[in-house]
C-alpha positions as CSV (number, residue, x, y, z in Angstrom):
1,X,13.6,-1.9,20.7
2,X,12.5,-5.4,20.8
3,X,9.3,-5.7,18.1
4,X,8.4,-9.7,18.5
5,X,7.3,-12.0,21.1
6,X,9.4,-15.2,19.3
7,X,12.7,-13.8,18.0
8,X,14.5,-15.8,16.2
9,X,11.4,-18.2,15.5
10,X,9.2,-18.8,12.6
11,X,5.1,-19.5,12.7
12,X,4.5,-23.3,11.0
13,X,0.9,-24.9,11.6
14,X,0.5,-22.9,14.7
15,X,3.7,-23.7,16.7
16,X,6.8,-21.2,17.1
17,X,9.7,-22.7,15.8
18,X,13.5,-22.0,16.1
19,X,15.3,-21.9,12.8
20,X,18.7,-23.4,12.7
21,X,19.7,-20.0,10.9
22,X,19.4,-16.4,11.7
23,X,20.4,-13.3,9.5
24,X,20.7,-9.9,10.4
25,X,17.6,-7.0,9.9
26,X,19.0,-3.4,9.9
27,X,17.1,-0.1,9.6
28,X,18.1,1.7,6.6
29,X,18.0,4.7,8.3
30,X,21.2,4.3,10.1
31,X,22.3,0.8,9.9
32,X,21.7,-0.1,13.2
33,X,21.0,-4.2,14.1
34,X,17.1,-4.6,14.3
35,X,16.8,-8.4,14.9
36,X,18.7,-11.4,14.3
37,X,15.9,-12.8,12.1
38,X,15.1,-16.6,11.1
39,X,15.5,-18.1,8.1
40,X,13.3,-20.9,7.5
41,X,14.3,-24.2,6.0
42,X,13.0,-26.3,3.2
43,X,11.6,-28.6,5.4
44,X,10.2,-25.7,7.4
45,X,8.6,-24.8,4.9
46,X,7.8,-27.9,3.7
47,X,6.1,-28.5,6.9
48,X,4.0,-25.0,6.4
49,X,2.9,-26.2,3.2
50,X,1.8,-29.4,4.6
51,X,0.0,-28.3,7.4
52,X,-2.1,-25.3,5.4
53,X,-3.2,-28.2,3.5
54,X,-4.0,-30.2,5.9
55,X,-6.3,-27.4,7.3
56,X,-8.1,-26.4,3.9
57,X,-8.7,-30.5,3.2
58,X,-9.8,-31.8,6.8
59,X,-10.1,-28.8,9.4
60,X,-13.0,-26.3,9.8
61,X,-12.0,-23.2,8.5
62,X,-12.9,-23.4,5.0
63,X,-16.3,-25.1,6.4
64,X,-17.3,-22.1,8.4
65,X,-20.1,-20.1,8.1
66,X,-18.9,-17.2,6.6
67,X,-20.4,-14.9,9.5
68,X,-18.0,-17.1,12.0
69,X,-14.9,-16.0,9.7
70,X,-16.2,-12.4,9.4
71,X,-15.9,-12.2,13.3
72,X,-12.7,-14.3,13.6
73,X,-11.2,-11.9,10.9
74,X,-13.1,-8.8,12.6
75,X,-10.9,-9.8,16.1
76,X,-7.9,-10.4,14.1
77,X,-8.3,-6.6,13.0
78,X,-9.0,-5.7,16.1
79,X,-6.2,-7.4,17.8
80,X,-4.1,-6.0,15.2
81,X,-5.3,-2.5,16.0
82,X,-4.7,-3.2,19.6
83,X,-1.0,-2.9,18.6
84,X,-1.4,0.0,15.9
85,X,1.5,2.0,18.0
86,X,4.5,-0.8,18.1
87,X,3.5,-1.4,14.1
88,X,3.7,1.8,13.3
89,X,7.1,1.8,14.8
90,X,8.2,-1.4,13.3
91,X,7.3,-0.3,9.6
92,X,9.4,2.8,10.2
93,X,12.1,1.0,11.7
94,X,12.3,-2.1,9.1
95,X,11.0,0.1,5.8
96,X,12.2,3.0,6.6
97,X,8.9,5.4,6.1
98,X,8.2,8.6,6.9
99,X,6.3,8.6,9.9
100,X,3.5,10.1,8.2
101,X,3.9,7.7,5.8
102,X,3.7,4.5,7.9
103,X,0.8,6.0,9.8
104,X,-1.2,6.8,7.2
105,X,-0.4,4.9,4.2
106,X,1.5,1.8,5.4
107,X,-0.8,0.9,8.1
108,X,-3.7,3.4,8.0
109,X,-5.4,2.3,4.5
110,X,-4.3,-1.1,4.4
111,X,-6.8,-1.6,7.7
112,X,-9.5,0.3,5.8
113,X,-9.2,-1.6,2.8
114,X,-9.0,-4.9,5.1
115,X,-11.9,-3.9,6.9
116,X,-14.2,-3.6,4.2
117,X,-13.1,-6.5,2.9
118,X,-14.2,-8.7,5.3
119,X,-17.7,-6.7,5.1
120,X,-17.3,-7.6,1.3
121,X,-17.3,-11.4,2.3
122,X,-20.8,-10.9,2.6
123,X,-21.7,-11.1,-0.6
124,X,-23.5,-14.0,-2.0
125,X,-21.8,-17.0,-2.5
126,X,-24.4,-18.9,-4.3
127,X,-26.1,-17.0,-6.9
128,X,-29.2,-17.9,-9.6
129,X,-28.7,-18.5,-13.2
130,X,-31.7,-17.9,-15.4
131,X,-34.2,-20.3,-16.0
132,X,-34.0,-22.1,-19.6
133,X,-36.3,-23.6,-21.4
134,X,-35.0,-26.7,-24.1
135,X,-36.2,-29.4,-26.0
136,X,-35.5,-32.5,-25.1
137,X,-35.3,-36.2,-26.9
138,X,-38.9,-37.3,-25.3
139,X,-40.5,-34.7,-27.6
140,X,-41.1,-32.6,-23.9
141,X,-39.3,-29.3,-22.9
142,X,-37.1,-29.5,-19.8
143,X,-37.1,-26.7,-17.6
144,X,-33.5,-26.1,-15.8
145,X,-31.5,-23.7,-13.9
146,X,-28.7,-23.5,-11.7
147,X,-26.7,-21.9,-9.3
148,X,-22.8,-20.8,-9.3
149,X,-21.5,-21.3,-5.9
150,X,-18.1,-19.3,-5.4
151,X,-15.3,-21.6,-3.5
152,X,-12.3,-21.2,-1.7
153,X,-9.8,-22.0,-4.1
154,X,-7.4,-23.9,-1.4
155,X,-3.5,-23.3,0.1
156,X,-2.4,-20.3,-0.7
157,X,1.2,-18.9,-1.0
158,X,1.4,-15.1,-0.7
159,X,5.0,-13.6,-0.9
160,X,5.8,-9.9,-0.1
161,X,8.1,-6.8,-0.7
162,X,10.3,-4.8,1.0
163,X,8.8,-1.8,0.4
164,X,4.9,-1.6,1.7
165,X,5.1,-5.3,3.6
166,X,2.0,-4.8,6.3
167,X,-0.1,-3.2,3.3
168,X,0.7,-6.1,1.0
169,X,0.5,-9.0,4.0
170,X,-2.7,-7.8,5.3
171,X,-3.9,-6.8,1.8
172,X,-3.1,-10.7,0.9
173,X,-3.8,-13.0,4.1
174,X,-7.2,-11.0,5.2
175,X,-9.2,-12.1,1.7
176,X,-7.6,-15.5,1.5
177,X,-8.3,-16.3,5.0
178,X,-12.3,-14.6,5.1
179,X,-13.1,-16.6,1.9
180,X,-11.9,-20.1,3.6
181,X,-8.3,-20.1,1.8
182,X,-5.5,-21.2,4.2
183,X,-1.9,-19.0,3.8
184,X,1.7,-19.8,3.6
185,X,2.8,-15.5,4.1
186,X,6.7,-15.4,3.1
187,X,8.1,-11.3,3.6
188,X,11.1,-9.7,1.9
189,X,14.0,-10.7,4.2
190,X,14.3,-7.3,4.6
191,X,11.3,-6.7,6.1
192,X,10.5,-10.2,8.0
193,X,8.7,-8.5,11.3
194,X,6.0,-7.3,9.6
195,X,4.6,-10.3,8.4
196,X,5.9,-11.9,11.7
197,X,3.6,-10.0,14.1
198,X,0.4,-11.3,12.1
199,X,1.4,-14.9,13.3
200,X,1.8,-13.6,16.9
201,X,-1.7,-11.9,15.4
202,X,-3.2,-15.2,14.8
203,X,-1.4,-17.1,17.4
204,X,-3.3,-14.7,19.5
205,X,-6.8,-14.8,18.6
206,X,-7.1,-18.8,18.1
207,X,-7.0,-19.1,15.1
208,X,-7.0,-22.7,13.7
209,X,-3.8,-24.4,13.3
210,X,-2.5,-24.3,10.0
211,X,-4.7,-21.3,9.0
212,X,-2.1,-19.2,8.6
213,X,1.7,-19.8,8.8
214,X,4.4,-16.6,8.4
215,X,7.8,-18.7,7.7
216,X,11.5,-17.2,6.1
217,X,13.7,-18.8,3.9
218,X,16.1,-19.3,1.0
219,X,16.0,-18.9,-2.0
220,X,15.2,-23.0,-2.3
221,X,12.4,-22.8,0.1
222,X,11.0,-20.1,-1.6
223,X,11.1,-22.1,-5.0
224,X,8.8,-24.9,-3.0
225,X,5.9,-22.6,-2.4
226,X,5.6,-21.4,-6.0
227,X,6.5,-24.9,-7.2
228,X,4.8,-27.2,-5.1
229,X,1.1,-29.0,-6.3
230,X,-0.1,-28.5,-2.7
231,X,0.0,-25.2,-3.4
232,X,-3.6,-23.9,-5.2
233,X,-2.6,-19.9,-5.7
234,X,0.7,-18.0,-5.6
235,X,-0.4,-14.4,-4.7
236,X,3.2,-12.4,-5.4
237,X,3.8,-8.8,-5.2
238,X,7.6,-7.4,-6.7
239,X,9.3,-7.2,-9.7
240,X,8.7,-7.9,-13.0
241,X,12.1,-10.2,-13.2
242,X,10.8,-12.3,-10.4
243,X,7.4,-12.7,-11.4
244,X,8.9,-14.1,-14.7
245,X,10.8,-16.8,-12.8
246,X,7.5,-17.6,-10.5
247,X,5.7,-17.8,-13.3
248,X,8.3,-20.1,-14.9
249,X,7.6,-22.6,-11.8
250,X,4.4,-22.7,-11.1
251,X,4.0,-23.7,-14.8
252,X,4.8,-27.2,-14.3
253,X,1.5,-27.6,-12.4
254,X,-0.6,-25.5,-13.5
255,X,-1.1,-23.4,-10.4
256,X,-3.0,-20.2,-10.3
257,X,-1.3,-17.2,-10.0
258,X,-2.0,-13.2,-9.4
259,X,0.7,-11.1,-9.7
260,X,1.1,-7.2,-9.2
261,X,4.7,-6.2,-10.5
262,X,6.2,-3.2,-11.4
263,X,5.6,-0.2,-13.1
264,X,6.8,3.0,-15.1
265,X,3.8,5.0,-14.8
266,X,2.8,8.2,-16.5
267,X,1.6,11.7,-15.4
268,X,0.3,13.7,-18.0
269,X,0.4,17.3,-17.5
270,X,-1.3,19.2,-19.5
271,X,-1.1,22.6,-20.8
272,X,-4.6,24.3,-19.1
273,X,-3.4,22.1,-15.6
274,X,-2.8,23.6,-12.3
275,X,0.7,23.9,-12.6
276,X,1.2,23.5,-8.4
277,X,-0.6,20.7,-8.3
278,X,0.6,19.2,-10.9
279,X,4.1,19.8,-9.8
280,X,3.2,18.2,-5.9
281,X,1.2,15.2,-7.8
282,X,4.8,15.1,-9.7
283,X,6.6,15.6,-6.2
284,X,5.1,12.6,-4.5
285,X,5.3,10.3,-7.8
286,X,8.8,9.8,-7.4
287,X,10.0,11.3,-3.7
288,X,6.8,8.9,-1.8
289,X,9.1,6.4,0.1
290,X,12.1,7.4,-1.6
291,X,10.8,6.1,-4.6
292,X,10.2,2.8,-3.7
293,X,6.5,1.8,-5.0
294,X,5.6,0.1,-8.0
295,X,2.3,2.8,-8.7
296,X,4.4,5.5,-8.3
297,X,4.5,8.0,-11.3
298,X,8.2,8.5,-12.1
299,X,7.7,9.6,-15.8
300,X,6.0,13.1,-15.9
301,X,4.7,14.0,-19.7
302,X,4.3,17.6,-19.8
303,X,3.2,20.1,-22.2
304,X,6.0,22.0,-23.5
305,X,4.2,25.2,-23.2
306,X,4.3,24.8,-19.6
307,X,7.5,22.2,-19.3
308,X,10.0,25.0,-17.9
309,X,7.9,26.3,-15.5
310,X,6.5,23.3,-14.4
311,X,10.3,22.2,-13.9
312,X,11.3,25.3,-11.9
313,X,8.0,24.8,-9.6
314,X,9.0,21.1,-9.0
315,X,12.8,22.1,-8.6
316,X,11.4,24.5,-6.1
317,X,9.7,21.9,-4.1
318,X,12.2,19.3,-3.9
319,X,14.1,22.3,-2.2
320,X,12.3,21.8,0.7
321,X,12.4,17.9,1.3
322,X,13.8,17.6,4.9
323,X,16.1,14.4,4.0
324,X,16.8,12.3,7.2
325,X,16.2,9.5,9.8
326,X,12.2,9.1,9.6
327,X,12.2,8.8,13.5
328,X,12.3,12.3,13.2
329,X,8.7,13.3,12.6
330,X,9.8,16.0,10.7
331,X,11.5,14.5,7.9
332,X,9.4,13.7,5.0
333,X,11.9,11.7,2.9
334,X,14.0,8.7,4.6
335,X,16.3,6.1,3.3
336,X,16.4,3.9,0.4
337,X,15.9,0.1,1.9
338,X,19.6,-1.3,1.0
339,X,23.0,-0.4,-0.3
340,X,22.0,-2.2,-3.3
341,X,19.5,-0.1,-3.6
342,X,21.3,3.3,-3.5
343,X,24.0,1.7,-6.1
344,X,21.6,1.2,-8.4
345,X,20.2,4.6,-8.5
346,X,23.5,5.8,-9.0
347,X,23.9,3.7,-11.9
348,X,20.4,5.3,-13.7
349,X,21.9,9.0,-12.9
350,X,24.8,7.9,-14.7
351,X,22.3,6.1,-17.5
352,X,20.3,9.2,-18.2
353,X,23.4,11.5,-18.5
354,X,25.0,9.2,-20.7
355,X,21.8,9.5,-22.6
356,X,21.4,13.2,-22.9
357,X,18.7,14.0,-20.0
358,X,19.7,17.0,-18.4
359,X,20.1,16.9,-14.4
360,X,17.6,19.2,-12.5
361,X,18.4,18.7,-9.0
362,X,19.9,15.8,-7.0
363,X,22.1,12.8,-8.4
364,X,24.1,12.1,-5.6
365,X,24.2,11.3,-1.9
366,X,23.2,14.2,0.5
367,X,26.0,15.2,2.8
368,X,25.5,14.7,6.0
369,X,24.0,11.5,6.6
370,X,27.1,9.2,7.0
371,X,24.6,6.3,8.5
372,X,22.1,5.2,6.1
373,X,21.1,4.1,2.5
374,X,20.1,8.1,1.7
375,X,20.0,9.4,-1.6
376,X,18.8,13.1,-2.8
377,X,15.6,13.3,-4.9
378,X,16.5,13.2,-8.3
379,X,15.0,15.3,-11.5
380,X,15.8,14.9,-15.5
381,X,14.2,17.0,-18.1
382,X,14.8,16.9,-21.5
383,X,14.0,12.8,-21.3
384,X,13.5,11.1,-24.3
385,X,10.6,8.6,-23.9
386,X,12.5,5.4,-25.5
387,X,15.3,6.0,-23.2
388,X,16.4,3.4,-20.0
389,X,15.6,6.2,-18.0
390,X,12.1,6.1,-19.2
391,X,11.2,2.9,-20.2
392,X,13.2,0.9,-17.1
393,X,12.0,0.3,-13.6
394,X,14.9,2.6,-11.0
395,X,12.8,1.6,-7.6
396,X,14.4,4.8,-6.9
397,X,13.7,8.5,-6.3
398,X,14.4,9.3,-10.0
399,X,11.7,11.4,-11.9
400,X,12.2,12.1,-16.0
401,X,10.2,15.2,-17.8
402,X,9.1,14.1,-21.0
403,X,8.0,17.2,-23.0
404,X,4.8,16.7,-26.0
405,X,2.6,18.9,-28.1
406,X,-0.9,17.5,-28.4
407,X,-3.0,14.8,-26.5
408,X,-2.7,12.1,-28.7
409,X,1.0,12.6,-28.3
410,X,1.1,12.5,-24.3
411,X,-1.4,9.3,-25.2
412,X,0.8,7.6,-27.3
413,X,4.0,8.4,-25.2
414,X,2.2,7.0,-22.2
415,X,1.5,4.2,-24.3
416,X,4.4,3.2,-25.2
417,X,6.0,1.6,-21.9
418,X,6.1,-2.4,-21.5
419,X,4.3,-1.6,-18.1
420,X,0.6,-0.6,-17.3
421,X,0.1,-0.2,-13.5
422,X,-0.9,3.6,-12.7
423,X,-1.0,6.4,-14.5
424,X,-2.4,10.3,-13.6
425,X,-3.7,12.9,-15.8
426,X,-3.6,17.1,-14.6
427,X,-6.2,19.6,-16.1
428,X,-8.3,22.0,-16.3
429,X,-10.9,19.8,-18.4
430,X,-12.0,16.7,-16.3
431,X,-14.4,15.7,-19.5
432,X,-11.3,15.8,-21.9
433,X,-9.1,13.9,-19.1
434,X,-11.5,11.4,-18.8
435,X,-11.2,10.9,-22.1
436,X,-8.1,10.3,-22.2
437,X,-7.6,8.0,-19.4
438,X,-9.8,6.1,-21.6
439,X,-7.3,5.7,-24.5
440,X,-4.2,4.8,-21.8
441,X,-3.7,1.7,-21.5
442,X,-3.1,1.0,-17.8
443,X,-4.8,-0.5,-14.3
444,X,-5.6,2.7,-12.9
445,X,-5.9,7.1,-13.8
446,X,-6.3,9.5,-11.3
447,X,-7.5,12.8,-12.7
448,X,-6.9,15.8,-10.5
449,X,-5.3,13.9,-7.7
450,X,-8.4,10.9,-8.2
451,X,-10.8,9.7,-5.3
452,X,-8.4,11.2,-2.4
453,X,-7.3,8.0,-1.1
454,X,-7.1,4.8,-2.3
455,X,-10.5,3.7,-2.6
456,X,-11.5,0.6,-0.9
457,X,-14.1,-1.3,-3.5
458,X,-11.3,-0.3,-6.2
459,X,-9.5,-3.5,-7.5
460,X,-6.1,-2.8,-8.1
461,X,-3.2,-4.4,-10.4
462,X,-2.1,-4.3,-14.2
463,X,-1.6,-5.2,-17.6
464,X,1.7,-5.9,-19.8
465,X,5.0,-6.2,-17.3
466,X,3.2,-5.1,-14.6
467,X,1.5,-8.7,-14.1
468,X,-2.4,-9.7,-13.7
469,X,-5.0,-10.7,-11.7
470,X,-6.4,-7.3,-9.4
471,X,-6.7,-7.1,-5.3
472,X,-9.1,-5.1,-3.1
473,X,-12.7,-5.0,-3.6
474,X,-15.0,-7.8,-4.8
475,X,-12.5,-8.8,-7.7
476,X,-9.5,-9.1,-5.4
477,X,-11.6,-10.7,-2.9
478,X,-12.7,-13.6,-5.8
479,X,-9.3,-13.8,-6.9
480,X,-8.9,-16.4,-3.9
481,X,-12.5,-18.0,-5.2
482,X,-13.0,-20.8,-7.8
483,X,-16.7,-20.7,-9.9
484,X,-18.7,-23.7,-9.0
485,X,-21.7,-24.3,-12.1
486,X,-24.5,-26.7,-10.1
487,X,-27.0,-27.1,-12.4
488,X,-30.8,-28.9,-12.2
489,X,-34.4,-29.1,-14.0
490,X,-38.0,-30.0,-12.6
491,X,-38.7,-33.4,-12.5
């Protein structure tokens, strides 16, 4: 199945260009050649760079009305819409989701979130500071005010995952674009087509040159957009590791950054819960795309008055996982993305056996499935909290029981993680849940299963390892905005 308009071609200031360089895409679900796919060089990117800079400093875009971006962003949407089927198709494909999965989660909510945000745009940019009254060295009072007018903070650098890349392209190009921000978008090179299609996107509706430019690269071209002083704000979304290194670069100028990295998140369980919903909350936190999402709740603190049941009810339920190609609508758990990826989940099932944990169910590769990066959904009890197992990111379908007594234990135990992304809590007592999910110290706690989605005007990101800076909803939008003071008195 062909995906793209311009195989073989990158997007730079509005023109398709041929790359010099081409690597192969495969789907993870069997291995099969998707697309020889360009790799952009430094100079291409270079070129990008130059040319989103060019637009933010002398074009019109950041100079627009904001109700003229609204409705160039509302016919990007659109346009995007237009071609919800092929996308659908392509994240299932590239990512290997479920195809409820890419339906509903990879593309469904990322265009609700990306709609409202460009309602969100709306908000005032200019807004009134109180009026002051101060004495002054004529022996009179001044009377002053001001305003603080929120800006487009300038060329921006977003750079994407394998794992949810049209979630985290749209969730990154639509605010920096409806604020007046220009984007350099680099994808995984796993997953380039995602990010791709939006140039064909933009390409498309007319929007400016420059605006927005998708390119590929190495890992020297990558180094120049978190590097480079051209670049304003490097908006990253992956791994801990990496964010260190992008971090490490951008340091040299002084660049902005917001990162969202990983996570080892917690689901407390306690003893008056639910103990089937706890277990499918448990399910999902570590079987959702294989395993493969930095929210995901892969450690599962549980009462240990309820701890053997609740593993025998989740053992239960992994039973019936239909593991296999996801372009079978009827499987519900597909393929890890890469080799690499299935190697090193192999090397944590030998990690937490080495380490005591006892095995529950999985721990190796299903039979079966010769094609493919497929591994079987994996349970430890018996986890000790301070262990790798625990404490370490898999990116895998690994979940670890972790058995406690009281709350302030399962607090504590949550706690103690050098990550702080998600976090869940399962009871009967939503008062004394809350209260807890006061105490952890983390981005975000669901109790009972939280809003039912992921809620739109919600910003979203994390503290310790798991980086800073928050996207979606007013704060993510302002994350591409600078403050402006402009401040005045009566003559």
């Amino acid at each position: 199945m062909s995906f793209l308009k311009h195989p073989g071609c990158i997007y730079v200031g509005g023109e398709w260009q041929p790359t010099l360089v081409t690597e192969p895409v495969i789907n993870p679900a069997d291995e099969s050649l998707l697309i020889e796919a360009p790799v952009g060089s430094t100079a291409q990117v270079d070129a990008a760079i130059a040319a989103a800079r060019e637009a933010f400093d002398h074009g019109d875009w950041p100079r627009l009305p904001v109700a003229q971006r609204q409705a160039m962003m509302t016919r990007f949407l659109d346009a995007i819409d237009a071609r919800r089927e092929e996308i659908v198709a392509m994240i299932v494909a590239e990512a290997g989701a479920t195809q409820m999965l890419a339906g509903f989660l990879q593309y469904g909510i990322p265009m609700k979130h990306a709609r409202r945000t460009v309602e969100l745009a709306s908000r005032p940019a200019v807004t009134p500071l109180p009026v002051e009254l101060t004495p002054n060295a004529q022996g009179t009072t001044t009377l002053g005010t001001g305003v603080v007018s929120r800006e487009p903070v300038g060329v921006v650098a977003a750079i994407s995952p394998y794992n949810f890349p049209f979630f985290l392209n749209v969730g990154k190009v639509v605010p920096a674009l409806v604020v007046g921000c220009t984007v350099v978008l680099k994808p995984s090179p796993y997953t380039p087509m995602q990010a791709l299609i939006l140039g064909e996107i933009a390409d498309a509706v007319g929007l400016s040159k420059g605006v927005l430019s998708v390119v590929t690269g190495d890992i020297e071209a990558s180094r120049l957009l978190t590097s480079d002083k051209r670049v304003d704000l490097v908006h990253f979304t992956g791994s801990d590791k990496v964010g260190e290194m992008i971090q490490a670069q951008g340091a040299p100028t002084l660049k902005r950054i917001v990162m969202e990295l990983g996570g080892k998140s917690a689901l407390i369980v306690r003893a008056d819960a639910n103990l089937q919903e706890a277990a499918m909350a448990a399910l999902g936190g570590f079987t959702i795309h294989c395993g493969q999402g930095c929210a995901l709740t892969t450690r599962h603190l549980v009462h240990n008055s309820i701890r053997p049941q609740f593993v025998e009810t989740l053992k239960a339920m992994i039973a019936h996982l239909k593991i296999g190609n996801p372009a079978d609508p009827s499987v519900n758990y597909g393929p890890l993305i890469r080799e690499v990826a299935r190697e090193r989940t192999e090397r944590y099932v030998q990690i937490a056996l080495d380490e005591g944990a006892t095995l529950v169910a999985g721990g190796k590769r299903p039979g079966g499935l010769d094609n493919g990066f497929y591994f079987e959904p994996t349970l430890f009890d018996s986890v000790r909290n301070d262990s790798r197992l625990a404490q370490e990111e898999v990116f895998g379908p690994i979940g670890a029981v972790i058995g406690f007594d009281d709350d302030d234990e399962a607090i504590a135990l949550a706690n103690a993680s050098d990550f702080g992304l998600s976090g869940a809590i399962c009871s009967a007592d939503a008062g004394k849940a809350y209260e807890m999910a006061l105490r952890i110290r983390t981005g975000s706690v669901a109790i009972n299963g939280g809003g039912g989605t992921m809620l739109s005007d919600a910003p979203f990101g994390g503290i310790k390892r798991s980086g800073y800076g928050r996207e979606y909803g007013e704060d993510g939008l302002n994350e591409f905005t600078y403050q402006k003071v402009i401040s005045f008195h009566a003559a």
